[in-house]
C-alpha positions as CSV (number, residue, x, y, z in Angstrom):
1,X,-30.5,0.5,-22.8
2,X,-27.5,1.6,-24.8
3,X,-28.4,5.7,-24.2
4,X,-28.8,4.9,-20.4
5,X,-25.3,3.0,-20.1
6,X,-24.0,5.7,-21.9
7,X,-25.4,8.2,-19.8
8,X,-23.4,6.5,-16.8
9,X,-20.0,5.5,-18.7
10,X,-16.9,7.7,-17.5
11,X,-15.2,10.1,-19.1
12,X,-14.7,9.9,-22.3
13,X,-10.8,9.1,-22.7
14,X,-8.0,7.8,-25.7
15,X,-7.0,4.4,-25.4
16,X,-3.6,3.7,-25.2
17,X,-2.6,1.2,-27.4
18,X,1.2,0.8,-27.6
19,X,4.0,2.8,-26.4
20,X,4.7,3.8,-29.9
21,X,1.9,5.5,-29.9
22,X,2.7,8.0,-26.9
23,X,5.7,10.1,-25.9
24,X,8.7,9.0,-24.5
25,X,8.0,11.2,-21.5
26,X,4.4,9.4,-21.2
27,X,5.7,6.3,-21.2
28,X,7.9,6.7,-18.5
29,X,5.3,8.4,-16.1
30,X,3.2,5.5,-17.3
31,X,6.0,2.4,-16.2
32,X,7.4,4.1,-12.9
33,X,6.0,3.2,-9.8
34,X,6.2,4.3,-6.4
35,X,8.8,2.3,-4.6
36,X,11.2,2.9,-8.0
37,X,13.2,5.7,-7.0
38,X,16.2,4.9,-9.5
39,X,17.5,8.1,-11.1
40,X,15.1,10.6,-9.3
41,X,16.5,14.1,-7.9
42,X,16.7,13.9,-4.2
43,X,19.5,14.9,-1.2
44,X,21.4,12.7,0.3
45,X,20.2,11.3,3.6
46,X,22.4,10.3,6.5
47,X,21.9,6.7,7.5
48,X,21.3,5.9,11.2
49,X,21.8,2.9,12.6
50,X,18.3,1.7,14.2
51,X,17.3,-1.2,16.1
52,X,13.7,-1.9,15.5
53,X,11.2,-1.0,18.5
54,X,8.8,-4.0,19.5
55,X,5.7,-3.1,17.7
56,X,8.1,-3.2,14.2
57,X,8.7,-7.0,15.0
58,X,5.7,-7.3,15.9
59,X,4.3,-6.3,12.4
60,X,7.2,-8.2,10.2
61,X,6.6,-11.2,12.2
62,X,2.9,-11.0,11.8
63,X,3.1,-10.5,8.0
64,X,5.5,-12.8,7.9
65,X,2.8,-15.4,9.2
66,X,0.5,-13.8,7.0
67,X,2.5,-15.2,3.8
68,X,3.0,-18.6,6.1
69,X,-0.5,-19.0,6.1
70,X,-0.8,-17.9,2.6
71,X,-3.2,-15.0,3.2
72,X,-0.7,-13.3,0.3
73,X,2.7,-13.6,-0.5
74,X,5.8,-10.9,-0.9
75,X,4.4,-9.9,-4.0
76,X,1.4,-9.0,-3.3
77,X,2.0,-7.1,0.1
78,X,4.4,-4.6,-2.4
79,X,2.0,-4.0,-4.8
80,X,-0.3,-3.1,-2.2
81,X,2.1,-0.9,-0.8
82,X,2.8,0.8,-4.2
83,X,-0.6,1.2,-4.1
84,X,-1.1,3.0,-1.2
85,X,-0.3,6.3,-3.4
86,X,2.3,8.5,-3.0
87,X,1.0,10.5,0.0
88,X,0.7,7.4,1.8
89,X,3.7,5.6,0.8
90,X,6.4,8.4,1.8
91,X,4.4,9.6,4.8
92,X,4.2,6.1,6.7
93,X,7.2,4.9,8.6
94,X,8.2,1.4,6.9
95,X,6.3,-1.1,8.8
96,X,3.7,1.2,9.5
97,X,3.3,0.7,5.7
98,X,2.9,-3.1,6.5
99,X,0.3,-3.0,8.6
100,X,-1.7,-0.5,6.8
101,X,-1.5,-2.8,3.8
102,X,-1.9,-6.3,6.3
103,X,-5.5,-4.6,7.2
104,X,-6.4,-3.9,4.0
105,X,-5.7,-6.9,2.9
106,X,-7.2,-9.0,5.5
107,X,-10.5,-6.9,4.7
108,X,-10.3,-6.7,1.2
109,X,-10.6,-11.0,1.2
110,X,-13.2,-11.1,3.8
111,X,-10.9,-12.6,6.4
112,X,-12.1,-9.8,8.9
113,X,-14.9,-7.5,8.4
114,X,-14.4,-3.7,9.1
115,X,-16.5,-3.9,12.5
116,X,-13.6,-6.3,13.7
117,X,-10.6,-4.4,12.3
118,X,-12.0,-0.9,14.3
119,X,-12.4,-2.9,17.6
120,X,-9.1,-4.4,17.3
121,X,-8.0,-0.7,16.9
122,X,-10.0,0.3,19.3
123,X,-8.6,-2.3,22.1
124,X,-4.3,-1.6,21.2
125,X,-5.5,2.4,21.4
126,X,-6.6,1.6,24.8
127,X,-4.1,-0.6,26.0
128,X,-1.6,2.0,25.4
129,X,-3.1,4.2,26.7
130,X,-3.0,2.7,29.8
131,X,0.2,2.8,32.1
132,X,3.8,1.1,30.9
């Protein structure tokens, strides 16, 4: 039994035990996250004024009620945003972020199944579509 878990294990990797154990420089790729820009190069960015368009309510207000009815909390809707990965994270308009991680969420504790999320999707594609 032992040969065949082996055969399946992953990669064979080092622990890491303690950061006195690694490199400065590993220990700092290993704390930062995604959301903790603090210190990084970048340019500086003009800031606009913007009033949020309807569907951005729409999405804090349903989170909000999301927490309310204590499907997660603040907490855990930023982690699962950190988690979304880099590509994600910087590539997703702020509240689009939200929702992404609202669905997940509401999939990844069986409060709606996949089926149900894609017909949801499917209904708002369509209703857009149609004429304003």
């Amino acid at each position: 039994m032992q040969q065949r878990v082996a055969g399946i294990a992953p990669a064979v990797r080092q622990p890491l035990d303690s950061p006195y154990e690694i490199s400065d420089e590993l220990f700092a790729a290993l704390r930062h996250v995604l959301h903790d820009v603090g210190g990084q190069p970048d340019i500086p960015v003009e800031y606009l004024e913007k009033e949020e368009e309807s569907w951005e309510m729409n999405t804090y207000v349903t989170c909000e009620c999301l927490g309310w009815r204590g499907v997660w909390n603040s907490e855990e809707r930023r982690r699962a945003e950190n988690d979304l990965g880099a590509t994600l994270y910087f590539g997703l308009p702020y509240y689009a972020r939200w929702a992404t991680v609202a669905a997940k969420t509401l999939v990844a504790k069986g409060l709606i199944t996949p089926d149900e999320l894609s017909a949801k999707i499917d209904e708002v594609r369509s209703r857009s579509a149609g004429p304003r």
